[in-house]
C-alpha positions in Angstrom: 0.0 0.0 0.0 1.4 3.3 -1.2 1.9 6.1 1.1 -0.9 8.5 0.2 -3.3 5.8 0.7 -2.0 5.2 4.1 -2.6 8.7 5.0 -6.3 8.6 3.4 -6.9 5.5 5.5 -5.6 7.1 8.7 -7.2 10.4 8.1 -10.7 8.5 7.4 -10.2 6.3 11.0 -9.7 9.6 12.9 -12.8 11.0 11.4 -14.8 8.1 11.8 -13.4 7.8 15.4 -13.8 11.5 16.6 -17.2 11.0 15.2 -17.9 8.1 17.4 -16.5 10.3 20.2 -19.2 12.9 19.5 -22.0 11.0 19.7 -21.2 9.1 22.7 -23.2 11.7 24.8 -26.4 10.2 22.8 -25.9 6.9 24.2 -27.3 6.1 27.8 -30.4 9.0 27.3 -33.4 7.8 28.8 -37.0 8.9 28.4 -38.8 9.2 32.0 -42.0 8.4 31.5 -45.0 7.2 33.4 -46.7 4.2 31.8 -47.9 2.5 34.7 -50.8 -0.8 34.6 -54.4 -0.3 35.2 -54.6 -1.9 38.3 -50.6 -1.0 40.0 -50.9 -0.5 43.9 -48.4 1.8 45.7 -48.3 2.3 49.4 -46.5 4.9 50.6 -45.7 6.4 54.4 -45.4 10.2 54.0 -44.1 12.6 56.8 -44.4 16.2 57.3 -42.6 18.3 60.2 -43.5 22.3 60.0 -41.1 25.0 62.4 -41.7 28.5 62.2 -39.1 30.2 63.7 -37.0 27.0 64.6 -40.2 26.1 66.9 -41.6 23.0 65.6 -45.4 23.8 65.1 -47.0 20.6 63.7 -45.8 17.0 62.6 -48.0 14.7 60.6 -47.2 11.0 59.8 -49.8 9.0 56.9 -50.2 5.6 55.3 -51.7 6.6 51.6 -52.6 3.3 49.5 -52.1 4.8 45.5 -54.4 2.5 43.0 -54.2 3.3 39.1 -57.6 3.3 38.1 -57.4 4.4 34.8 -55.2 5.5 32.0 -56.5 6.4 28.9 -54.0 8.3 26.4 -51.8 11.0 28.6 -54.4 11.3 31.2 -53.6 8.9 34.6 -56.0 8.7 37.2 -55.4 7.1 40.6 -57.5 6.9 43.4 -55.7 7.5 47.0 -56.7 6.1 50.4 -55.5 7.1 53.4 -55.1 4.1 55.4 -54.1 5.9 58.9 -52.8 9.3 60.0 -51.2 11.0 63.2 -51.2 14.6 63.6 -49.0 16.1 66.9 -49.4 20.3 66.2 -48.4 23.2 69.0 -51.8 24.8 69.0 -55.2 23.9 67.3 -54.9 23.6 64.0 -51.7 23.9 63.1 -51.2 20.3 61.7 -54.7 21.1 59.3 -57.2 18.3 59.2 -56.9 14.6 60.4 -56.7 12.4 57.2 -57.7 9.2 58.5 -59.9 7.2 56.4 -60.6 9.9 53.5 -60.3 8.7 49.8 -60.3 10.6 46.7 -59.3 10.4 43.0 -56.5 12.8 41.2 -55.3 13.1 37.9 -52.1 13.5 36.4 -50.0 13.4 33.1 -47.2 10.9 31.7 -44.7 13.7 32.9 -45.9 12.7 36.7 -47.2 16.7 36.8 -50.6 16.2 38.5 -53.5 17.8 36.8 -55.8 18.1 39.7 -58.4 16.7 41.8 -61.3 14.6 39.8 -63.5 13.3 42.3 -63.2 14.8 46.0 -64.3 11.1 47.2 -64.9 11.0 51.1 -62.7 14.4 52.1 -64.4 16.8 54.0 -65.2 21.0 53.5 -62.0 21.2 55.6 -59.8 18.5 54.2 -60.2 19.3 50.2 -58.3 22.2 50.4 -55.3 21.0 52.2 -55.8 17.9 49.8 -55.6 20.1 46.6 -52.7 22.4 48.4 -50.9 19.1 49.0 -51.5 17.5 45.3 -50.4 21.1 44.2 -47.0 21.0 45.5 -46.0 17.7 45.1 -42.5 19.2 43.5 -42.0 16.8 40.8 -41.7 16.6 37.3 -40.1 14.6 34.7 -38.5 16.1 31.9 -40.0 16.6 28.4 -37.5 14.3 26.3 -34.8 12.1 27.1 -31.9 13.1 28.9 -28.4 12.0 30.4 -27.3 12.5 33.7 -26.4 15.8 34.1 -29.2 17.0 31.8 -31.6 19.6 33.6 -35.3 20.6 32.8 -37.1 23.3 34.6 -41.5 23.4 35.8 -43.4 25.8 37.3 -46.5 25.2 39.4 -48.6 28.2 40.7 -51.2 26.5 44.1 -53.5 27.5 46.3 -53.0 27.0 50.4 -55.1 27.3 53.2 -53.1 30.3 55.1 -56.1 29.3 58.1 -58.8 31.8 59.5 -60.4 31.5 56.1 -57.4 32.8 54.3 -55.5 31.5 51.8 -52.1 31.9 49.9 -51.2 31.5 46.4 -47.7 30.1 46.0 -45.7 30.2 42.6 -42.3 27.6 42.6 -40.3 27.8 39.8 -37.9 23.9 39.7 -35.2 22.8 38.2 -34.8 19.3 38.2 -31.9 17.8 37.1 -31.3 14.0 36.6 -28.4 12.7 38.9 -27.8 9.4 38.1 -29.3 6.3 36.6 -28.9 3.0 38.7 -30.7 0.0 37.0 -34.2 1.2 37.0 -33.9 4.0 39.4 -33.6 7.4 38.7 -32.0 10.1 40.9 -33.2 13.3 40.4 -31.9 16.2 42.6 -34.7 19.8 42.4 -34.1 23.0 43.6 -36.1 26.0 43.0 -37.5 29.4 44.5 -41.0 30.0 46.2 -43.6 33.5 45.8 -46.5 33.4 48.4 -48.8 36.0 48.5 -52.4 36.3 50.4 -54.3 37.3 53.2 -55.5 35.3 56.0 -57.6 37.1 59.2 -57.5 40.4 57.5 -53.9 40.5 57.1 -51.7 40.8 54.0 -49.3 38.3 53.7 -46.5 38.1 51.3 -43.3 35.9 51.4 -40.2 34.6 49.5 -37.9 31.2 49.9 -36.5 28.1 48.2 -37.4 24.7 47.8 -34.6 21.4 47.5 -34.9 18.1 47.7 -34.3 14.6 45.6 -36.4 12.0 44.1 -36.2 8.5 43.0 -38.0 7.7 40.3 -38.6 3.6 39.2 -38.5 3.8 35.5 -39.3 0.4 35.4 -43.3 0.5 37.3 -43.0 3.5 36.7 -43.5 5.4 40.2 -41.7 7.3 42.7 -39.7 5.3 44.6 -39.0 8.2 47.7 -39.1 12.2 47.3 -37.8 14.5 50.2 -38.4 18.3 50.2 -37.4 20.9 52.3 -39.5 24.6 51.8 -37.9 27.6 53.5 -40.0 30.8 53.4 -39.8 34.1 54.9 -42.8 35.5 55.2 -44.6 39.1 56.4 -47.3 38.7 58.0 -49.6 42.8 58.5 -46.1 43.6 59.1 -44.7 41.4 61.0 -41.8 38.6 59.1 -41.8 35.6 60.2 -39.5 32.0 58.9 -41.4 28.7 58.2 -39.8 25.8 57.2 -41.6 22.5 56.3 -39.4 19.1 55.4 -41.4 16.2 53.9 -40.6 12.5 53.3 -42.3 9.9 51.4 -41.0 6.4 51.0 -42.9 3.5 49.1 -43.7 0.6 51.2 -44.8 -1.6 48.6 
């Protein structure tokens, strides 16, 4: 073989190869989805512990039984039971209503971003609200295509929530989730974003700012969330008077 057509083979290898090298980034995306079964049971223990001013105000413990009932194109509807709860709260109130026993039905999209309540089931005048605040800002979402770790994708959820004495607070988060790590069939995803509250609750204004972080692991293979922990910090004014509330959640599946 003459020398120029050495070089010619050379130079093609090192295209090919540096090509090869560029694309490498392709391989190992993922599309997070959820595609669960008619039929798929989750059971969950979620935890909730609320300070305001480093003084812990309410702590709330609940068994919630998740049943897809449906799923019929991109809409996923699942029906949730709440098999026992236990409320310890500072003064009357503060925890918001005992759960125990209450079922409803909620709806939500193949990106996991919940779409709302669609059938108010057993809960009470008292308990919807803190059911819809709760669906509300569930701080998840799954990106729009497929990503690699180290890809990031960003949601924004504006929700309503019972500020008490018939007031209530809208609060805007604006997440970025980013994927973490892939590890089988689970998927780490890390979120950290920033909170707006604004409302009025016994004829006071009430405005307030924070952030919100936490991390999620999401089975890509039933398609569920594995375990999410969040931690909300907010500052808020209350008529005047600032105030810092901070409120850390857990939920672990079960089975």
């Amino acid at each position: 073989m003459n020398q120029t057509r050495m070089r010619a083979l050379i130079r093609s290898a090192a295209a090919a190869a540096l090509a090869v090298g560029c694309a490498t980034p392709l391989h190992g995306q993922t599309l997070l989805r959820m595609t669960p079964a008619e039929g798929q049971v989750s059971r969950y223990v979620v935890e909730a512990e609320t300070s305001m001013a480093g003084t812990v105000m309410s702590t709330q413990s609940l068994y919630r039984t998740e049943t897809i009932t449906s799923v019929t194109g991109d809409a996923i509807e699942v029906q949730a039971v709440v098999d026992s709860s236990a409320v310890t709260e500072a003064m009357p109130g503060a925890g918001g209503p005992d759960l125990s026993g209450v079922s409803y039905t909620f709806g939500m999209d193949p990106r996991a971003r919940v779409t709302g309540l669609t059938d108010a089931g057993t809960l009470s005048a008292a308990a919807e609200p803190a059911v819809r605040a709760m669906l509300g800002s569930s701080f998840f979402e799954l990106p729009e295509g497929e990503v690699s770790p180290g890809d990031s994708w960003s949601g924004q959820v504006t929700t309503e929530i019972p500020a008490g004495m018939g007031g209530t607070m809208t609060m805007e988060t604006d997440v970025t989730y980013t994927l973490a790590g892939l590890d089988g069939d689970l998927a780490e995803i890390s979120l950290e974003g920033t909170v707006t509250m604004s409302g009025s609750a016994g004829g006071m204004t009430m405005d307030g700012t924070g952030s919100v972080s936490g991390t999620a692991i999401f089975d890509t293979g039933r398609s569920r969330l594995d375990s999410h922990d969040s931690v909300l910090d907010v500052n808020i004014n209350a008529g005047g008077m600032a105030m810092s509330m901070q409120t850390t959640t857990t939920r672990n599946i079960i089975s």
